[in-house]
KOLDRENVO-871656 format. One record per residue (C-alpha): x negated, z, y negated; residue in three letters. Coordinates in steps of 0.2 Angstrom, whole numbers, padded with zeros to 4 digits, always signed. Each point is the difference from the previous one (the first is absolute). Layout:
! residues N
XZYala ...
***
This chain:
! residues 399
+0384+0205-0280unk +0016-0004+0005unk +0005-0018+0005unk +0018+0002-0009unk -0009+0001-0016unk -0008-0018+0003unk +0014-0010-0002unk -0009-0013-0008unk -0016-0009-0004unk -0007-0011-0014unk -0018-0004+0001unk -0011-0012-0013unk -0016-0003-0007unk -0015+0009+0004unk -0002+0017+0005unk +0011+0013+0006unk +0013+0013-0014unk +0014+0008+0000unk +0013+0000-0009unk +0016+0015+0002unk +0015+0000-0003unk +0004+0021-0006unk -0011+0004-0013unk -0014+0005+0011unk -0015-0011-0008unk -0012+0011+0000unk -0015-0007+0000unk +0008-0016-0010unk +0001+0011-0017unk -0011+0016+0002unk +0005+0013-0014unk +0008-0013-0012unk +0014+0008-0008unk +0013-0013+0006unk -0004+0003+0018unk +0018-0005+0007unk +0002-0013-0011unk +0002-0017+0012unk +0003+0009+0015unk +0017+0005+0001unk +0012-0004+0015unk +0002-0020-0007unk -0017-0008-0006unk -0004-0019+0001unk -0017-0007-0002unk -0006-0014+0009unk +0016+0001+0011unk +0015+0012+0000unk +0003+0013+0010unk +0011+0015+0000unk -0002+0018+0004unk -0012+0009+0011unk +0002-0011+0016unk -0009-0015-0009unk -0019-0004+0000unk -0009-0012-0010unk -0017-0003+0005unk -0009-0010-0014unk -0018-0005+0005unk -0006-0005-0015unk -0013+0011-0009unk -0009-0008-0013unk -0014+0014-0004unk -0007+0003+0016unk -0017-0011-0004unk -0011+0015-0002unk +0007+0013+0014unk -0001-0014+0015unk -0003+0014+0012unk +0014+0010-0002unk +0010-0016+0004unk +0003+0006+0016unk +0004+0018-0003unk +0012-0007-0013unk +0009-0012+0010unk +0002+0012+0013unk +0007+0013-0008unk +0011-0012-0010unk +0008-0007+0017unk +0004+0017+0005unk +0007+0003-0018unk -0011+0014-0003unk -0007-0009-0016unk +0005-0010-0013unk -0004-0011-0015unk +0005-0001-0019unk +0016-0011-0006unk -0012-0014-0008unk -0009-0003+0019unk -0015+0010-0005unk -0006+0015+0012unk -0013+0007-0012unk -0012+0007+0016unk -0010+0008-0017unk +0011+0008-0006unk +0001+0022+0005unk +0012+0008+0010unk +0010+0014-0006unk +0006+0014+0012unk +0017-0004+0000unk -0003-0018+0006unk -0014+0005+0013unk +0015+0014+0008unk +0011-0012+0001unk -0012-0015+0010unk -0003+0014+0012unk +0017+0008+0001unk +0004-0022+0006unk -0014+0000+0009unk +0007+0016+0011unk +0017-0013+0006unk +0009+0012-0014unk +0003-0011-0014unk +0021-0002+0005unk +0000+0018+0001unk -0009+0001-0016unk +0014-0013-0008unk +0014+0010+0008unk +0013+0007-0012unk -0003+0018+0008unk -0019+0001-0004unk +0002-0007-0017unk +0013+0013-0004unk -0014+0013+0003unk -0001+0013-0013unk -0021+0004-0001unk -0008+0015-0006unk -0014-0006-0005unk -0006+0004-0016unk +0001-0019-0007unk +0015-0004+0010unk +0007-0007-0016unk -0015-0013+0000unk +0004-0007+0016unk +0009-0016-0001unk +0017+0000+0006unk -0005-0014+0012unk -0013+0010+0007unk +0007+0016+0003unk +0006-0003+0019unk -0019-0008+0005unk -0008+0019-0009unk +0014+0010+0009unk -0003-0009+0017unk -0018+0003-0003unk +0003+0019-0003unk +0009-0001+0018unk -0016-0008+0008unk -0013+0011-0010unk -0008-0013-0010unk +0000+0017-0012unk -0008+0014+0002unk +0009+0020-0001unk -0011+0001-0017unk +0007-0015-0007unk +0009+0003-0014unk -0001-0017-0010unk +0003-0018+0007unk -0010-0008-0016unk +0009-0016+0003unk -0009-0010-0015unk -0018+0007+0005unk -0013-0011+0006unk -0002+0001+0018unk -0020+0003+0004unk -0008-0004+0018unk -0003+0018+0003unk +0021+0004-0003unk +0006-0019+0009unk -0012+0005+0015unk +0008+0017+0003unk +0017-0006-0002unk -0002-0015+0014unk -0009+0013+0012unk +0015+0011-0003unk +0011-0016+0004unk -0008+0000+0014unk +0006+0016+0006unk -0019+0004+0003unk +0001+0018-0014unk -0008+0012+0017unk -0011-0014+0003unk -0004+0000-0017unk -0001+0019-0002unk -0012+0003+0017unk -0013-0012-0008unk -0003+0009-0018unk -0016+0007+0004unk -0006-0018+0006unk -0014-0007-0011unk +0004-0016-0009unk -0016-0012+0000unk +0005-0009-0019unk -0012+0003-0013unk +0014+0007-0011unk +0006+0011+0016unk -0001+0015-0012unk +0014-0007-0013unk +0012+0003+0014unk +0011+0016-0001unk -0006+0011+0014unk +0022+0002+0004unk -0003-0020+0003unk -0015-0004+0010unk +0012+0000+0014unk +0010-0013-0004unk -0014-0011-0005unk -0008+0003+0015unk +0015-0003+0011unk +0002-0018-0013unk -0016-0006+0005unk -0001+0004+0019unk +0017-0009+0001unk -0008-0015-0010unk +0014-0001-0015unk -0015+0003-0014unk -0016-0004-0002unk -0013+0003-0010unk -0007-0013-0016unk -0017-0008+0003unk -0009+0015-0010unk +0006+0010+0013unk +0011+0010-0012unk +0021+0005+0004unk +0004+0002-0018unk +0013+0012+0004unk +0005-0001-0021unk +0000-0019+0000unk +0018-0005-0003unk +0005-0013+0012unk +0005-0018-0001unk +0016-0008+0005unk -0011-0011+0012unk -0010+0015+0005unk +0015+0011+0006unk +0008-0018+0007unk -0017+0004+0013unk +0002+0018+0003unk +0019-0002+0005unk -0004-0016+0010unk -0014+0010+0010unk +0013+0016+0000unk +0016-0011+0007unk -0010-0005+0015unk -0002+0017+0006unk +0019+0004-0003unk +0006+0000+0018unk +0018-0007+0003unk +0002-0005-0018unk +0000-0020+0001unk +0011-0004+0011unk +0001-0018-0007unk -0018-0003+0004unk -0006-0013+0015unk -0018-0001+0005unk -0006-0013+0014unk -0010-0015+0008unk +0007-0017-0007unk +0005-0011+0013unk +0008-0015-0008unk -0004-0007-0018unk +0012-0001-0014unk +0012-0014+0003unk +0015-0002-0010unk -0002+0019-0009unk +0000+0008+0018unk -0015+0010+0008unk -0004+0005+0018unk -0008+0014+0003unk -0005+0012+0014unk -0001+0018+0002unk -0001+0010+0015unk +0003-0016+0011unk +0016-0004-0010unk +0001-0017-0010unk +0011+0004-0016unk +0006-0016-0013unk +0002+0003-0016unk +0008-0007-0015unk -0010-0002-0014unk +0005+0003-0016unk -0005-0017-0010unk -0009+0009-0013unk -0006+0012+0012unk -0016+0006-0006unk -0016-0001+0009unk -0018+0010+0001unk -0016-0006+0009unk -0016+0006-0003unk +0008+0010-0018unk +0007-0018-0007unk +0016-0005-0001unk +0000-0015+0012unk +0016-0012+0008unk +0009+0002+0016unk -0010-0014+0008unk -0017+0008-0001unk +0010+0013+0011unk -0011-0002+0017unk +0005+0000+0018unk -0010+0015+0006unk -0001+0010-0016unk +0007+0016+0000unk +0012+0004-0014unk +0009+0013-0008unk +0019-0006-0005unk +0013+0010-0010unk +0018-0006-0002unk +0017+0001-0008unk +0014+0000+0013unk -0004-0015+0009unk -0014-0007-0013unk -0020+0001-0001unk -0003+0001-0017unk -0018+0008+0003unk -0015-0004+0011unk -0017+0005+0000unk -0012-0008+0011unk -0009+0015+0008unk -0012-0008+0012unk -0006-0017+0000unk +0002-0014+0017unk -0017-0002+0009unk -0007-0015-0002unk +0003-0012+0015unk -0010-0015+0002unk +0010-0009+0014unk +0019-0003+0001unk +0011-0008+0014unk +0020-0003-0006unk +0016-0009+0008unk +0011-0007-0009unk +0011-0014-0009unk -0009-0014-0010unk +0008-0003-0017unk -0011-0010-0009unk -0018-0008-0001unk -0010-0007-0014unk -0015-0013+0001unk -0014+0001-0010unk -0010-0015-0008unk -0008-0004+0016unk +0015-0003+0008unk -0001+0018+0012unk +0012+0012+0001unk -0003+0014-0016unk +0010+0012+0004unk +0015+0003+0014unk +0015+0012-0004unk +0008+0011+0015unk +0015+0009+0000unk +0004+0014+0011unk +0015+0012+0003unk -0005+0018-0001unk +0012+0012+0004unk +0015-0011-0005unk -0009-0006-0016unk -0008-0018-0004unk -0017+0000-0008unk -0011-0014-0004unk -0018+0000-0004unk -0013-0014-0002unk -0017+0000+0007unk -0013-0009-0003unk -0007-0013+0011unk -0020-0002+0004unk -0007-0017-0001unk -0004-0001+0021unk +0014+0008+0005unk +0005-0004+0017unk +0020-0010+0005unk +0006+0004+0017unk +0014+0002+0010unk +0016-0012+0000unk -0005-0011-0014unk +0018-0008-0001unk +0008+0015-0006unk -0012+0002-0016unk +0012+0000-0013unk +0011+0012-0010unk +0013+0012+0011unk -0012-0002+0015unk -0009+0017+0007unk -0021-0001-0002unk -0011+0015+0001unk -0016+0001-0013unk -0015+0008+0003unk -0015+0001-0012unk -0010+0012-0009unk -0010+0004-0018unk +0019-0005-0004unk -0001-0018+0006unk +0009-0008+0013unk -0011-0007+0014unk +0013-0003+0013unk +0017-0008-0001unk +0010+0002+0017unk +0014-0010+0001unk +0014+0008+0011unk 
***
């Protein structure tokens, strides 16, 4: 996507949709026959915005209780404004997908959605036999899906308010993929499902190609239930699994080794020997371990997966944990002590400057810890190194 088109971002709530500016909501009102209504060139709601330039990112599903793991396929795709959520803050991972929505998440997912938008493409005169069922706002994303050969030459129907089933979803992603030979040299391959033999022998191929690449799976039966229709949360899985294969497609996307801690809505981060800070958005939203977590939990040592907006993270997934480290030794400024009942020192708080940015963190004190050094100088402003470990200081040294 195009960083001229993200002029603008709005984030609140709880997790990550999208909602356009253009009349391009596909997956917000699926085959309803007011399928433009709200999204023309001005729409307000929660915040106004005008045109196409304009993004709000409203986090803030409130029927996600039952499809917890897709929350991260969802928010993913959200952030890179490949899917989107109903009017009423609902996402409805249950309900099916038709065709028409499921070409147009993969025609987005492709980097093409401007394209797709663009007066040109949406001036297309089709020749499909339905052409008059395609919805006017989705005539550019069929025709730029035509040009990338998301269709077959036998095609001769688009079926825009058909259910899209696992078998027709799968194909259409391995074709996004650009993988059709690949596809094509594997249709004698033997599929191991139990239900291998419901599979068209003209799309073995493409399943095959699907599972080698990791972007299906089967159930726990050991089935693929080729006829199955598929689930808005389902699909959000498949495109996920398919977008991190697309090479040279999210360009927006940061991946590293974090270095500093979140400290005033800024985060350090390393990758290839390069430290990079970056502002947070304030309701950036946050995954570690599938859940939904805060910018603190955000550890020094994780590695994490950020996605932004111009200059804003408004994503992040916590890809690899920070091992454990039992012993610590830190430098820095003391800001503040408390004493327990006893009378000893409970906890000490240091500040240090990292890379231009002050951050303070409080550490606990063990009961025997140890005060050394210029005793004169122990009070706040003054530099002390700590050491300790199990998370408790055990040495105070007193600069």
């Amino acid at each position: 996507m195009k960083n001229n088109l993200m002029k603008k971002v709005v984030a609140t709530g709880l997790v990550l949709t999208m909602v356009m500016g253009g009349g391009a909501a596909a997956f917000a009102h699926g085959n309803d026959k007011n399928d433009n209504k709200g999204f023309s060139n001005n729409f307000n709601q929660k915040g106004s915005f005008k045109g196409n330039t304009n993004i709000t990112i409203n986090i803030n599903f409130n029927d996600m209780k039952n499809a917890e793991w897709a929350m991260r396929y969802i928010a993913s795709l959200a952030s890179k404004r490949v899917f989107e959520g109903y009017e009423d803050g609902s996402f409805k991972p249950e309900k099916t997908v038709t065709r028409i929505e499921a070409i147009t998440a993969a025609v987005r997912l492709m980097g093409l959605r401007e394209q797709a938008e663009s007066d040109a493409e949406k001036a297309t005169k089709l020749n499909f036999k339905d052409a008059d069922k395609v919805p006017a706002w989705a005539v550019g994303y069929v025709a730029v899906a035509l040009e990338n050969d998301l269709f077959t030459e036998s095609d001769d129907s688009v079926k825009p308010n058909e259910e899209a089933n696992r078998l027709w979803a799968t194909t259409l992603l391995v074709k996004a993929l650009k993988l059709n030979a690949e596809a094509k040299a594997q249709m004698t391959a033997t599929l191991t499902f139990k239900d291998a033999k419901k599979v068209p022998a003209g799309s073995v191929g493409y399943v095959k190609v699907a599972v080698d690449k990791g972007l299906v799976n089967g159930f726990e039966d050991n089935t693929f239930r080729p006829e199955q229709n598929v689930t808005r949360a389902q699909l959000a899985a498949l495109l996920d699994r398919t977008s991190e294969q697309l090479p040279g497609q999210d360009q927006n996307t940061s991946t590293g080794t974090v270095s500093t801690a979140v400290y005033n809505n800024v985060l350090g981060v390393t990758s290839n020997g390069t430290v990079t800070n970056y502002n947070l958005h304030p309701d950036v939203f946050v995954l570690r371990n599938g859940v939904k977590v805060a910018p603190s939990q955000i550890a020094v040592g994780d590695t994490v997966k950020l996605r932004k907006y111009e200059d804003t993270v408004v994503f992040i997934e916590v890809t690899g944990t920070a091992p454990v480290s039992t012993n610590f030794d830190v430098v820095g400024i003391l800001s503040a002590t408390t004493i327990n009942a006893q009378g000893k020192i409970a906890t000490i708080t240091l500040t240090q400057n990292i890379n231009g940015v002050d951050q303070s963190t409080v550490y606990n004190v063990g009961a025997n810890f140890t005060l050394t050094g210029n005793l004169a100088n122990f009070s706040t402003g003054h530099v002390v190194e700590l050491k300790g470990s199990n998370q408790a200081v055990t040495t105070i040294d007193v600069k």
